[in-house]
N, CA, C and O atoms as a printed pandas DataFrame, in Angstrom:
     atom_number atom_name residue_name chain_id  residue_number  x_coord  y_coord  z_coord
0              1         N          UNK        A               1   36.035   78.554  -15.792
1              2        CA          UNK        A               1   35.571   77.661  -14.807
2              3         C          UNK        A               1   34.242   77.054  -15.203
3              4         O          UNK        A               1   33.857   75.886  -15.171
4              5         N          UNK        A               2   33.694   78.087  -15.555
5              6        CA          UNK        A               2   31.790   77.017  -16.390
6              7         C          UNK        A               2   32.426   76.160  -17.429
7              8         O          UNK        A               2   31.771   75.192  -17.815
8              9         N          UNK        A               3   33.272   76.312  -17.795
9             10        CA          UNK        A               3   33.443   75.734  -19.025
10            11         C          UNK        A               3   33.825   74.301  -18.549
11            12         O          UNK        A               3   33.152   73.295  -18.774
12            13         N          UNK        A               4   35.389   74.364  -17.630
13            14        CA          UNK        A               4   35.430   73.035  -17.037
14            15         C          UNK        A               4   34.286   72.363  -16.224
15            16         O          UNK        A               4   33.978   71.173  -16.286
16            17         N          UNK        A               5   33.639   73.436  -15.361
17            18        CA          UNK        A               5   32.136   72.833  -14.167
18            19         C          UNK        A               5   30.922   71.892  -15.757
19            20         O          UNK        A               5   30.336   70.810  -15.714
20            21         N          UNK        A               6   30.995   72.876  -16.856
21            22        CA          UNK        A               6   30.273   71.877  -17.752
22            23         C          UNK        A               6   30.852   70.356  -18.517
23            24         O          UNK        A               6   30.203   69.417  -18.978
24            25         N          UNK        A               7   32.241   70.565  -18.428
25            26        CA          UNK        A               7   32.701   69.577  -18.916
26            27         C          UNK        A               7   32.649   68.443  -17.873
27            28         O          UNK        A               7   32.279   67.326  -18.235
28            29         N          UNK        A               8   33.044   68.706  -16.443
29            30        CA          UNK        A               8   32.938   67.700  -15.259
30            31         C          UNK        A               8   31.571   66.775  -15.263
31            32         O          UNK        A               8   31.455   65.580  -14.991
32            33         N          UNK        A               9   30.439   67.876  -15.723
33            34        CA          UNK        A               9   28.840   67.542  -15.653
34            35         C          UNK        A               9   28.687   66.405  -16.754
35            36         O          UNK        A               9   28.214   65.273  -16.653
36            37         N          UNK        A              10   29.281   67.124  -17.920
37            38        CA          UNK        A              10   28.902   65.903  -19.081
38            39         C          UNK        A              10   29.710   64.845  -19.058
39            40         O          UNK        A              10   29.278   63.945  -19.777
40            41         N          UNK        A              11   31.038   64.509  -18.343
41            42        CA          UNK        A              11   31.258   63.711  -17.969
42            43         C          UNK        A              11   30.159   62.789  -16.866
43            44         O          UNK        A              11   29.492   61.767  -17.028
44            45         N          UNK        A              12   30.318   63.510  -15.971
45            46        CA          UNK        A              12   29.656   62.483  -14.877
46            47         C          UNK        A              12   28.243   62.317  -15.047
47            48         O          UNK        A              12   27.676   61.895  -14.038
48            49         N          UNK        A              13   27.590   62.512  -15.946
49            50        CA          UNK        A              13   26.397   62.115  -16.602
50            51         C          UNK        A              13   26.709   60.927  -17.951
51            52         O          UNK        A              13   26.004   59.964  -18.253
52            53         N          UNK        A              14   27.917   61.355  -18.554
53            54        CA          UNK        A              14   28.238   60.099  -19.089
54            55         C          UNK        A              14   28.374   58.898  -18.696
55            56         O          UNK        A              14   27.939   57.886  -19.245
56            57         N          UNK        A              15   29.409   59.046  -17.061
57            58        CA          UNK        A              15   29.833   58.067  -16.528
58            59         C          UNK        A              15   28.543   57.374  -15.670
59            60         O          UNK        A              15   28.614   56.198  -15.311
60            61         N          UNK        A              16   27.539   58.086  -15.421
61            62        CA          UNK        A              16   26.223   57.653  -15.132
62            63         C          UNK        A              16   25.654   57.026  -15.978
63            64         O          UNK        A              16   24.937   56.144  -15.506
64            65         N          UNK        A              17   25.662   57.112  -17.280
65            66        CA          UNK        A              17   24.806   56.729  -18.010
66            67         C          UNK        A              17   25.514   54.975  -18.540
67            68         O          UNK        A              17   25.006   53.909  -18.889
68            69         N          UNK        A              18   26.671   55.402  -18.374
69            70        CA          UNK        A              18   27.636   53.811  -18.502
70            71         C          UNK        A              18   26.971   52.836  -17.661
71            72         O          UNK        A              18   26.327   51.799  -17.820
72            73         N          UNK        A              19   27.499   53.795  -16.402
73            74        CA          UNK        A              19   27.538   52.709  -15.270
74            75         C          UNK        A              19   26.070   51.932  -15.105
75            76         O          UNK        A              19   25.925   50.739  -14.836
76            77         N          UNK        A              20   24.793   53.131  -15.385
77            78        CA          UNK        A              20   23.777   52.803  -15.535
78            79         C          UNK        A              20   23.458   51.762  -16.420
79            80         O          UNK        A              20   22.458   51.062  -16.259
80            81         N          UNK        A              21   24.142   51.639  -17.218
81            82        CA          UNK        A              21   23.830   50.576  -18.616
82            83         C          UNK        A              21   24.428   49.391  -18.169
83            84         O          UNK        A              21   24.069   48.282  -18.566
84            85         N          UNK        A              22   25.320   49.578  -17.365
85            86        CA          UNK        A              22   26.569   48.471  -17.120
86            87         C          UNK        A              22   25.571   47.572  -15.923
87            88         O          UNK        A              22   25.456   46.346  -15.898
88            89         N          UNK        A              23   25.024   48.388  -15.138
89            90        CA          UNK        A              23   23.818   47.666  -14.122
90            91         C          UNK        A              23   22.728   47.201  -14.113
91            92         O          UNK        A              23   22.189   46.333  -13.426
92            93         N          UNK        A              24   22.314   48.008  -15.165
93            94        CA          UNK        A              24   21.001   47.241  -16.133
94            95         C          UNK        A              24   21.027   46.038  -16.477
95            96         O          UNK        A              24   20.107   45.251  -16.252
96            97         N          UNK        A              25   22.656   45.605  -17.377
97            98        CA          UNK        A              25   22.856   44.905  -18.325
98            99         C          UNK        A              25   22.885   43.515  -16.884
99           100         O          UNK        A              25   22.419   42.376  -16.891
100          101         N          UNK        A              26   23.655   44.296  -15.782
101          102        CA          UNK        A              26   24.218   42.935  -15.155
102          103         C          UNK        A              26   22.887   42.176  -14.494
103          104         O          UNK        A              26   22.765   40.951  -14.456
104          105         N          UNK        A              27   21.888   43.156  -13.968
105          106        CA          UNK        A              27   20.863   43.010  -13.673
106          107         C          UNK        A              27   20.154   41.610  -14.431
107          108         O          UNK        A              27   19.973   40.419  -14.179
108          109         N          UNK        A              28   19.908   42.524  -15.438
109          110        CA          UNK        A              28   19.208   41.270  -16.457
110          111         C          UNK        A              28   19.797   40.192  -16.779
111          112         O          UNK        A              28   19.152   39.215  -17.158
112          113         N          UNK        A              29   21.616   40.188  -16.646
113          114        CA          UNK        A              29   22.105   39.199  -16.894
114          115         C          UNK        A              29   21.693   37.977  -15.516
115          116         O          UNK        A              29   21.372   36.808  -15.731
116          117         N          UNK        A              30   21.813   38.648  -14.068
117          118        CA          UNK        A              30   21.495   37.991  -12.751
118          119         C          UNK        A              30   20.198   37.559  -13.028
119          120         O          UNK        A              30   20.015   36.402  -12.650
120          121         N          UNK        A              31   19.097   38.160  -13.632
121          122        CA          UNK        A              31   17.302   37.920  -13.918
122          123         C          UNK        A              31   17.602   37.046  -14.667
123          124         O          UNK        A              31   16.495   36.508  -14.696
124          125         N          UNK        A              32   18.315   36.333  -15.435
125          126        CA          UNK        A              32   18.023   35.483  -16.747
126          127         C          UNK        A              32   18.736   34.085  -15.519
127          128         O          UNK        A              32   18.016   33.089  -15.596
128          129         N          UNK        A              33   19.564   33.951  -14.812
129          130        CA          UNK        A              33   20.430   33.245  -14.163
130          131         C          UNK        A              33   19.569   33.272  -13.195
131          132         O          UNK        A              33   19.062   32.332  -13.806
132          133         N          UNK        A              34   18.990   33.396  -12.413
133          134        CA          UNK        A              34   17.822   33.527  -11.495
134          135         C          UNK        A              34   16.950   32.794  -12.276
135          136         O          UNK        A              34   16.559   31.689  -11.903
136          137         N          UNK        A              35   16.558   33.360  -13.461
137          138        CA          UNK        A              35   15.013   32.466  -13.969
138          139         C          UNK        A              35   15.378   31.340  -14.420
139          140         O          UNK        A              35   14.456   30.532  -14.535
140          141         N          UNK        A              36   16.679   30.889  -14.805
141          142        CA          UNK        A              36   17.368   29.606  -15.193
142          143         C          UNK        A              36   16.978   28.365  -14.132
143          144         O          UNK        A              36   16.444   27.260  -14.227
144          145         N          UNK        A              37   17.656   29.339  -12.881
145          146        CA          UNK        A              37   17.648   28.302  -11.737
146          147         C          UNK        A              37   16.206   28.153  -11.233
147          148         O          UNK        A              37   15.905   27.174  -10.550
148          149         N          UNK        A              38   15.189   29.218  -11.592
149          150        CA          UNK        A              38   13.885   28.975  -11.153
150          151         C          UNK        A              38   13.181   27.545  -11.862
151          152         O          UNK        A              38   12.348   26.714  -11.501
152          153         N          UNK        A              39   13.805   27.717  -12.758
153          154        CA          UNK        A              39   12.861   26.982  -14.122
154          155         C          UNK        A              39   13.795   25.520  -13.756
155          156         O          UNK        A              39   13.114   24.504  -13.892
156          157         N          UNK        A              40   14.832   25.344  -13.441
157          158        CA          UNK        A              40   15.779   23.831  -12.896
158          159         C          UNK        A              40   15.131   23.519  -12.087
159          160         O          UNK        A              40   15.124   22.290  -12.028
160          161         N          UNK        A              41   14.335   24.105  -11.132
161          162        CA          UNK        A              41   14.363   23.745   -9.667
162          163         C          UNK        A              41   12.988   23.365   -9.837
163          164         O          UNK        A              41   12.727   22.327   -9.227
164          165         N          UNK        A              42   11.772   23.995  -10.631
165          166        CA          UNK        A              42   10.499   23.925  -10.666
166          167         C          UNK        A              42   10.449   22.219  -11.629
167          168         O          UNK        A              42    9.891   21.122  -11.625
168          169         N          UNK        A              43   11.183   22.803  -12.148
169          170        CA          UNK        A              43   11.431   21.160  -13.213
170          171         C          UNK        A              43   11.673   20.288  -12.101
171          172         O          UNK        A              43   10.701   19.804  -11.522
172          173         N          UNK        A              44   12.690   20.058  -11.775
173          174        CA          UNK        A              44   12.736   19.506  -10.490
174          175         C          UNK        A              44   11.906   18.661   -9.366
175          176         O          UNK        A              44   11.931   17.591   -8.757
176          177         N          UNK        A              45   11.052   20.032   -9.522
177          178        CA          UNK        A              45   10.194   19.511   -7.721
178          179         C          UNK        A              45    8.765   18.584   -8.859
179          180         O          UNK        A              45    8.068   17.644   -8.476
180          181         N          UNK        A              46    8.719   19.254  -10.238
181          182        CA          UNK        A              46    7.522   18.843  -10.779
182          183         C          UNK        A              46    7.999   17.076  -11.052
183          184         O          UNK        A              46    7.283   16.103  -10.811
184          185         N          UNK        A              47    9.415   17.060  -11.617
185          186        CA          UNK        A              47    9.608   15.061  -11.795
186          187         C          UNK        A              47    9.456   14.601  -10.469
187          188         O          UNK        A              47    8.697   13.640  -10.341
188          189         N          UNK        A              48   10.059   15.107   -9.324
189          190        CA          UNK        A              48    9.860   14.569   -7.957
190          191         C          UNK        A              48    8.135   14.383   -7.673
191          192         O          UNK        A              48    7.773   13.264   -7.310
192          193         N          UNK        A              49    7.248   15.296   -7.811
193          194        CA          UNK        A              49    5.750   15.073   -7.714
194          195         C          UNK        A              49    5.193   14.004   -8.198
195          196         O          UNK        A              49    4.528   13.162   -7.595
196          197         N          UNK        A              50    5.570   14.069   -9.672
197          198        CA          UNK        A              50    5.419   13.019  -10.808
198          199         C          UNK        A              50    5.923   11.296  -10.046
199          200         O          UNK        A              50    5.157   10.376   -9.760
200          201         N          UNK        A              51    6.900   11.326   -9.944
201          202        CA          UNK        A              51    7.540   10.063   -9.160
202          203         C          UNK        A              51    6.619    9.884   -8.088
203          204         O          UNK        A              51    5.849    8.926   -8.024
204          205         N          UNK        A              52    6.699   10.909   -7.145
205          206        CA          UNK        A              52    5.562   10.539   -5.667
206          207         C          UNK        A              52    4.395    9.917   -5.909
207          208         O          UNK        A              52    4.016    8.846   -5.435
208          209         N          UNK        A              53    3.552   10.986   -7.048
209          210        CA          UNK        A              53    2.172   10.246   -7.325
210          211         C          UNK        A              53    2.509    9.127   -7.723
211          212         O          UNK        A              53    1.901    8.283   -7.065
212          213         N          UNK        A              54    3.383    8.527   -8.708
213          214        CA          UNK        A              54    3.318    7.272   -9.429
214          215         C          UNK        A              54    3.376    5.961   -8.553
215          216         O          UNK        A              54    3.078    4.842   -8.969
216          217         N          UNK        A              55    3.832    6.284   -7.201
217          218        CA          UNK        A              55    4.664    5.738   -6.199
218          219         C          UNK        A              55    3.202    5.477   -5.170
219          220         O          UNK        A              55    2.729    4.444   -4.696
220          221         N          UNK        A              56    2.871    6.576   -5.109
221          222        CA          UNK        A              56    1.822    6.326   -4.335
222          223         C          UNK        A              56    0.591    5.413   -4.500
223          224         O          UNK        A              56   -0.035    4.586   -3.837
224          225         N          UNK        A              57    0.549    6.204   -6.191
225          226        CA          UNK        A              57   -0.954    5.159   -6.734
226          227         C          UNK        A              57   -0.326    3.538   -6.814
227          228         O          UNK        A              57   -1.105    2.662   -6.438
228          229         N          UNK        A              58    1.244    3.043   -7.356
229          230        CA          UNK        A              58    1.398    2.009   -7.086
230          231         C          UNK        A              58    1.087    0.920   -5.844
231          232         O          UNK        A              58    0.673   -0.239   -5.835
232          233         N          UNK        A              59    1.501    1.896   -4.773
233          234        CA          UNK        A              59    0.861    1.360   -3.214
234          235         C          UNK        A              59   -0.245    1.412   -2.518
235          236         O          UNK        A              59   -0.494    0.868   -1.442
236          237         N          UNK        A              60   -1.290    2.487   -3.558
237          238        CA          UNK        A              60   -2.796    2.444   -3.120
238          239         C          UNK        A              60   -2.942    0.885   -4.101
239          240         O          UNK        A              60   -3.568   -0.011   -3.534
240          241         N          UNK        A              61   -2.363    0.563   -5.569
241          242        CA          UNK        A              61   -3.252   -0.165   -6.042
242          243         C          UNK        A              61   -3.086   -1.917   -5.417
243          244         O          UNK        A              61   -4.004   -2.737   -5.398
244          245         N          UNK        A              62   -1.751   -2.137   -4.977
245          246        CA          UNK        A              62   -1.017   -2.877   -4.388
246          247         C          UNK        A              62   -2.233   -3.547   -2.292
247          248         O          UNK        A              62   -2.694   -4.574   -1.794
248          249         N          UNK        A              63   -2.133   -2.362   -2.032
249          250        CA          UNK        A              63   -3.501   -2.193   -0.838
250          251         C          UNK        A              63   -4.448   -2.651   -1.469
251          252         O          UNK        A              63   -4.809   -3.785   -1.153
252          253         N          UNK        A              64   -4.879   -2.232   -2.121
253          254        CA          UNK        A              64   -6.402   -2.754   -2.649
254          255         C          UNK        A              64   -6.377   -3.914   -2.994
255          256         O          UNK        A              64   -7.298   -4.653   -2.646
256          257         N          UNK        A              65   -5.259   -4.421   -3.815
257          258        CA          UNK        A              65   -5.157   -5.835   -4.260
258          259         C          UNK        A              65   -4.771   -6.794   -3.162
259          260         O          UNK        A              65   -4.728   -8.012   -3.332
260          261         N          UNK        A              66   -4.516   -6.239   -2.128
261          262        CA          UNK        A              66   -4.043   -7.385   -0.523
262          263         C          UNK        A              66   -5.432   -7.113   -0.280
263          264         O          UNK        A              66   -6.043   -8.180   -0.356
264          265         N          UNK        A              67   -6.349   -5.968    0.030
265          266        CA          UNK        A              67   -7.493   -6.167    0.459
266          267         C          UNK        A              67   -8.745   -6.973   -0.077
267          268         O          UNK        A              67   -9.649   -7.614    0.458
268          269         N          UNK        A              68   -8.441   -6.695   -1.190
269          270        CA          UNK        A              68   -9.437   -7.986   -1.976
270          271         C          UNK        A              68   -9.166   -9.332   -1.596
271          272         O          UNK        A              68  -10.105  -10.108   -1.415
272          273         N          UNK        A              69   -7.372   -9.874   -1.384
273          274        CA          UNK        A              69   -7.444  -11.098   -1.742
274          275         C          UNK        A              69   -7.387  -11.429   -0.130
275          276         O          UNK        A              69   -7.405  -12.584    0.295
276          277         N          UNK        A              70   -7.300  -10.032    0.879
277          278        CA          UNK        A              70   -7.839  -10.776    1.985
278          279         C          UNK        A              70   -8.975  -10.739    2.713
279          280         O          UNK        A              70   -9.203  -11.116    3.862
280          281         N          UNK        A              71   -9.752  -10.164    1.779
281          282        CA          UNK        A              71  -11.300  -10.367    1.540
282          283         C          UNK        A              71  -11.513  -12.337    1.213
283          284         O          UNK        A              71  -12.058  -13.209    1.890
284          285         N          UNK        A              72  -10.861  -12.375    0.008
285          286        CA          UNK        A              72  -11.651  -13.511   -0.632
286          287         C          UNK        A              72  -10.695  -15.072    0.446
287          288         O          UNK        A              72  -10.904  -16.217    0.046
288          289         N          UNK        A              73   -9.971  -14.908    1.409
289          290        CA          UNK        A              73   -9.122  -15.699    2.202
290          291         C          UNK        A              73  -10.256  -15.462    3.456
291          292         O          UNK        A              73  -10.590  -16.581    3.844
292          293         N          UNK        A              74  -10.827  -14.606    4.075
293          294        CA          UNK        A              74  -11.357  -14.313    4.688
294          295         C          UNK        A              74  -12.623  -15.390    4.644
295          296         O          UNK        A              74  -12.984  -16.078    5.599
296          297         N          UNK        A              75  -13.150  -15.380    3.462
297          298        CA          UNK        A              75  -14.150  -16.183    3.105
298          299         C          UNK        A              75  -13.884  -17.726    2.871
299          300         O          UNK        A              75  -14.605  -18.627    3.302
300          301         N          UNK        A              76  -13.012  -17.846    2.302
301          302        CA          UNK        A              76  -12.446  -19.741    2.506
302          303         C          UNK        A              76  -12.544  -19.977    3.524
303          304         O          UNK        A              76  -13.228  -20.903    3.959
304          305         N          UNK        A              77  -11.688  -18.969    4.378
305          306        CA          UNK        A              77  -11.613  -19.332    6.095
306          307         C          UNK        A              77  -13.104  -19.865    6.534
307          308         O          UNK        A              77  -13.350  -20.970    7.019
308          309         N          UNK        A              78  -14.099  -18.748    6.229
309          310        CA          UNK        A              78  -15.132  -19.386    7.075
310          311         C          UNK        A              78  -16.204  -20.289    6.521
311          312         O          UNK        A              78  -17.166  -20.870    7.025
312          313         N          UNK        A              79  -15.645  -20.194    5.173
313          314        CA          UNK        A              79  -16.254  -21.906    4.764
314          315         C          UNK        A              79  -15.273  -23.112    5.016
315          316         O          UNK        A              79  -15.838  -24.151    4.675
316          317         N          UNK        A              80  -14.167  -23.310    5.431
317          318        CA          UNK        A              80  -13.701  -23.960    5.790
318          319         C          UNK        A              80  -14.022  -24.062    7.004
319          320         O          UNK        A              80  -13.968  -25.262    7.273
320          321         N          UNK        A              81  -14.439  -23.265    8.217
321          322        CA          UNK        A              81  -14.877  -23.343    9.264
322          323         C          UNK        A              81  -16.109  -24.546    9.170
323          324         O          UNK        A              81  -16.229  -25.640    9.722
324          325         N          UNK        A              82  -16.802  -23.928    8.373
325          326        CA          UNK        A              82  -18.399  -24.480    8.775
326          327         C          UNK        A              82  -17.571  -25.914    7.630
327          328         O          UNK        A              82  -17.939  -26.918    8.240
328          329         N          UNK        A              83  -16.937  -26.299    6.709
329          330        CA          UNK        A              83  -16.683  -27.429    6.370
330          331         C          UNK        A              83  -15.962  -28.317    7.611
331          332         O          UNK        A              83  -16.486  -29.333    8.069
332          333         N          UNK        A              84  -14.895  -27.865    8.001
333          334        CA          UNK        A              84  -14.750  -29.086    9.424
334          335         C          UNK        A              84  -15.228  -28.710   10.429
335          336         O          UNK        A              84  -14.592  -28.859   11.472
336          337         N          UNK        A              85  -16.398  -28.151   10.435
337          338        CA          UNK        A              85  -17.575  -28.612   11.877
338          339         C          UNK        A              85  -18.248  -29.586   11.518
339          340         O          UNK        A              85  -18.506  -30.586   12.189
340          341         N          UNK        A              86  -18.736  -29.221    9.877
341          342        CA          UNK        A              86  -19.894  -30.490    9.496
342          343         C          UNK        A              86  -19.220  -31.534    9.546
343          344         O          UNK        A              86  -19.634  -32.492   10.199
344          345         N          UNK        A              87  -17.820  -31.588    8.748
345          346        CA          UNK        A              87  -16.907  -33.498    9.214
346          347         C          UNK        A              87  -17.018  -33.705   10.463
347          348         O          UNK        A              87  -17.302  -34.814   10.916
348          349         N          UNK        A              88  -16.692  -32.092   11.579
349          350        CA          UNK        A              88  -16.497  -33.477   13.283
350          351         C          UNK        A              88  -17.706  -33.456   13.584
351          352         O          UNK        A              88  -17.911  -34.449   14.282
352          353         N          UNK        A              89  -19.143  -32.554   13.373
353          354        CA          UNK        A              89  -20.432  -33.329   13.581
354          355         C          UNK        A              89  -20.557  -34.940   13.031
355          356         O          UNK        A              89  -21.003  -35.737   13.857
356          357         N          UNK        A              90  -20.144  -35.527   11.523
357          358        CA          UNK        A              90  -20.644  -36.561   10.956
358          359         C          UNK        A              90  -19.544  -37.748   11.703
359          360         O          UNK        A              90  -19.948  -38.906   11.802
360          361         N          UNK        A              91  -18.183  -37.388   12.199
361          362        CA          UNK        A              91  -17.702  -37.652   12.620
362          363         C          UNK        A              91  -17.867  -38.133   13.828
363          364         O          UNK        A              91  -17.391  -39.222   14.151
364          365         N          UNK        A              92  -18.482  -37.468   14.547
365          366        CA          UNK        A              92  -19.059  -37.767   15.863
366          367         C          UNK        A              92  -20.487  -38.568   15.755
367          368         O          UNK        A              92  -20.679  -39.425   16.618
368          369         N          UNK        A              93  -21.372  -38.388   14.894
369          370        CA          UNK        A              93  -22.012  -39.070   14.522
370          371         C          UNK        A              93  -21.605  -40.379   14.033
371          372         O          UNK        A              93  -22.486  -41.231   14.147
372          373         N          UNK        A              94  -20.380  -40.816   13.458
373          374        CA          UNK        A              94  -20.489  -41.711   13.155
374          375         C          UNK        A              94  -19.426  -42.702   14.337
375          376         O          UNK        A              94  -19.402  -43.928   14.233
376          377         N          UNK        A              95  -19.016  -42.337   14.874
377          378        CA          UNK        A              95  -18.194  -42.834   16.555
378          379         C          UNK        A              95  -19.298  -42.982   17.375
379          380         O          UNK        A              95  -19.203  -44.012   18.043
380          381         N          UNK        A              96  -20.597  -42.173   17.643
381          382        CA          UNK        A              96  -21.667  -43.011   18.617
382          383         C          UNK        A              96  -22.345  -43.951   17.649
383          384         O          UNK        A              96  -23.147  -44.713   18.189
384          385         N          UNK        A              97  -22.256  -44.028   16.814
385          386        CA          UNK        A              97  -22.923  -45.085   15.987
386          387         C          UNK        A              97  -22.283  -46.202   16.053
387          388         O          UNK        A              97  -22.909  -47.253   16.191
388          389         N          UNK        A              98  -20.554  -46.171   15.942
389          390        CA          UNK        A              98  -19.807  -47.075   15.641
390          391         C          UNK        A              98  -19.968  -47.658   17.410
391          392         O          UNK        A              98  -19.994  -48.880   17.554
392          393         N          UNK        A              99  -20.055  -46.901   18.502
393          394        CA          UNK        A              99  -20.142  -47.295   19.755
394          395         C          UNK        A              99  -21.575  -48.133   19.887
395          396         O          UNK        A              99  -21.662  -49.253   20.389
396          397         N          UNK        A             100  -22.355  -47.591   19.497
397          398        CA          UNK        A             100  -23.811  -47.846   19.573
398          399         C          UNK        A             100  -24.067  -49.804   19.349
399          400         O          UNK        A             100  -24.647  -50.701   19.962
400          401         N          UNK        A             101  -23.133  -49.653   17.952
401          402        CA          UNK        A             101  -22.944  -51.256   17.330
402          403         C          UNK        A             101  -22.286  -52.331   17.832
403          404         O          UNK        A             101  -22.478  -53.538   17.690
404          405         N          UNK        A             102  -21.000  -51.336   18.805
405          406        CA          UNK        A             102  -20.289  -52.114   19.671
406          407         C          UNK        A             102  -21.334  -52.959   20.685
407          408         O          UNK        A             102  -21.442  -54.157   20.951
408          409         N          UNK        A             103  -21.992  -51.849   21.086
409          410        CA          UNK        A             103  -22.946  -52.122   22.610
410          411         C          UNK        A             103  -23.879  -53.524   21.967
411          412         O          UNK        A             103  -24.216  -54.539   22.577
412          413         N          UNK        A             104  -24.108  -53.188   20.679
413          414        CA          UNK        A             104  -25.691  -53.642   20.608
414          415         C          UNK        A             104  -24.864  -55.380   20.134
415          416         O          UNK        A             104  -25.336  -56.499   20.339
416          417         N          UNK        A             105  -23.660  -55.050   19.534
417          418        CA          UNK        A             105  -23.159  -56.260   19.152
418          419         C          UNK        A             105  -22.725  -57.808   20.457
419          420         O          UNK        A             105  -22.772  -59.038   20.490
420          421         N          UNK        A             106  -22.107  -55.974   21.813
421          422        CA          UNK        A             106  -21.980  -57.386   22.817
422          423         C          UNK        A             106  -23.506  -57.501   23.758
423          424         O          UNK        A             106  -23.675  -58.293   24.686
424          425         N          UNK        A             107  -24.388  -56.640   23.322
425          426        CA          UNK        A             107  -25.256  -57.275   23.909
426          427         C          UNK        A             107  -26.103  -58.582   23.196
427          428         O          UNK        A             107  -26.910  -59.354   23.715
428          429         N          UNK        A             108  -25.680  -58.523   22.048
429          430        CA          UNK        A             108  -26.393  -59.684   21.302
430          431         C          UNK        A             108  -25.759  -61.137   21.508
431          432         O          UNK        A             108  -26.305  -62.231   21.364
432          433         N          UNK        A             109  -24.314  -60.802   21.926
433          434        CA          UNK        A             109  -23.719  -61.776   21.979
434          435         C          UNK        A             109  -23.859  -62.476   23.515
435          436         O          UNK        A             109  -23.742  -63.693   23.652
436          437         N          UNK        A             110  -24.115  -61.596   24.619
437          438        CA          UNK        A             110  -24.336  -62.042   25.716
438          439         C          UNK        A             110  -26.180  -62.772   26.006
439          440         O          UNK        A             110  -26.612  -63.689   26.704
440          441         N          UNK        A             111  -26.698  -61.966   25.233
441          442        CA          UNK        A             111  -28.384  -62.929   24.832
442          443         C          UNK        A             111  -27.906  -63.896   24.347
443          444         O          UNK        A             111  -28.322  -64.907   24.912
444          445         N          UNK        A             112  -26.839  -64.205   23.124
445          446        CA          UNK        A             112  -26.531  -65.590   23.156
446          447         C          UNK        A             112  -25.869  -66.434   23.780
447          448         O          UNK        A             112  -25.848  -67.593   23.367
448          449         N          UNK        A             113  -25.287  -66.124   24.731
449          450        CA          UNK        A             113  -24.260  -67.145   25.300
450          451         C          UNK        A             113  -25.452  -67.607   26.338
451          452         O          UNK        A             113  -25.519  -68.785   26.689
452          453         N          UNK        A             114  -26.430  -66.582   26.833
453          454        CA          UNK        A             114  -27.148  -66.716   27.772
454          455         C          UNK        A             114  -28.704  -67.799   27.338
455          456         O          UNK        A             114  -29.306  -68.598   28.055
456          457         N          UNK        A             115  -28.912  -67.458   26.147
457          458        CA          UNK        A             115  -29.353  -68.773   25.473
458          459         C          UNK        A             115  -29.179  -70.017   25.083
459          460         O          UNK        A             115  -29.963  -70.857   24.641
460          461         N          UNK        A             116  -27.673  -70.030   25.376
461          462        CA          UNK        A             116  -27.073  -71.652   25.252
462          463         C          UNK        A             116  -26.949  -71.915   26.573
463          464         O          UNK        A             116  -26.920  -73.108   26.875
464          465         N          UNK        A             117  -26.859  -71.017   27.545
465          466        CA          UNK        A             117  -26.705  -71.239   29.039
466          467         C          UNK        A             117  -27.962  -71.857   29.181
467          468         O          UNK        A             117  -27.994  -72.701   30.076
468          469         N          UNK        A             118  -29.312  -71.628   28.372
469          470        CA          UNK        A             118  -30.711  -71.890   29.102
470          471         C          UNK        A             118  -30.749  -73.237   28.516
471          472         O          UNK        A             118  -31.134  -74.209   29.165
472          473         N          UNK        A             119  -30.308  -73.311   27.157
473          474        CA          UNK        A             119  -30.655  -74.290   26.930
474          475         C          UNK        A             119  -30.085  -75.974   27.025
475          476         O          UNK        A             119  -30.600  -77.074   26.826
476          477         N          UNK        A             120  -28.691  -75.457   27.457
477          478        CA          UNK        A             120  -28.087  -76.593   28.132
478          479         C          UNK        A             120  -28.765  -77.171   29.463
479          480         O          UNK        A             120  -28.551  -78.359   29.701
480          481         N          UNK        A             121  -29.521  -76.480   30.306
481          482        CA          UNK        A             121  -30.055  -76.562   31.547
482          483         C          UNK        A             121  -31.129  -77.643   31.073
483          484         O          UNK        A             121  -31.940  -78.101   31.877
């Protein structure tokens, strides 16, 4: 009976030591397939980052370039402002003038009619 109780033992220490190897092996085989998919996925999220930033700085530089040029529109605007105030000031200046000549023209003309009126008398 020791003899078989030792033979049962070195068996099932064999079959331990299999199975043990056999779980190890699968282990590391699952760790290598695990770090595969770690290393896909990190790759992954790192081109997706890569794209975002590129994406982003395109639309910061894109902003900046509308803000400049509506900076420099900003500024036409208000020299164009103060350019047609000064035309309808000279403008207006030159309509009471043009009125002014009217007046002074029929008043010159009524001193004359009124001078041939005197002097027909």
């Amino acid at each position: 009976m020791e003899a078989k109780a030792k033979r049962n033992i070195k068996e099932i220490i064999k079959y331990a030591r299999e199975t043990g190897d056999r779980v190890v092996a699968a282990k590391q085989d699952e760790n290598m397939k695990v770090s595969a998919i770690h290393k896909a996925v990190k790759l992954d999220l790192v081109h997706m980052y890569n794209s975002l930033i590129e994406q982003t700085n395109g639309i910061q530089e894109t902003i900046n370039a509308t803000l400049t040029n509506t900076d420099k529109v900003l500024k036409e605007v208000e020299e164009s402002k103060a350019t047609a105030l000064d035309l309808a000031n000279k403008v207006t200046k030159v309509t009471v003038t043009a009125r002014y000549l009217e007046r002074l023209r029929r008043a010159q003309h009524s001193i004359a009619k009124s001078l041939d009126d005197l002097e027909c008398l």
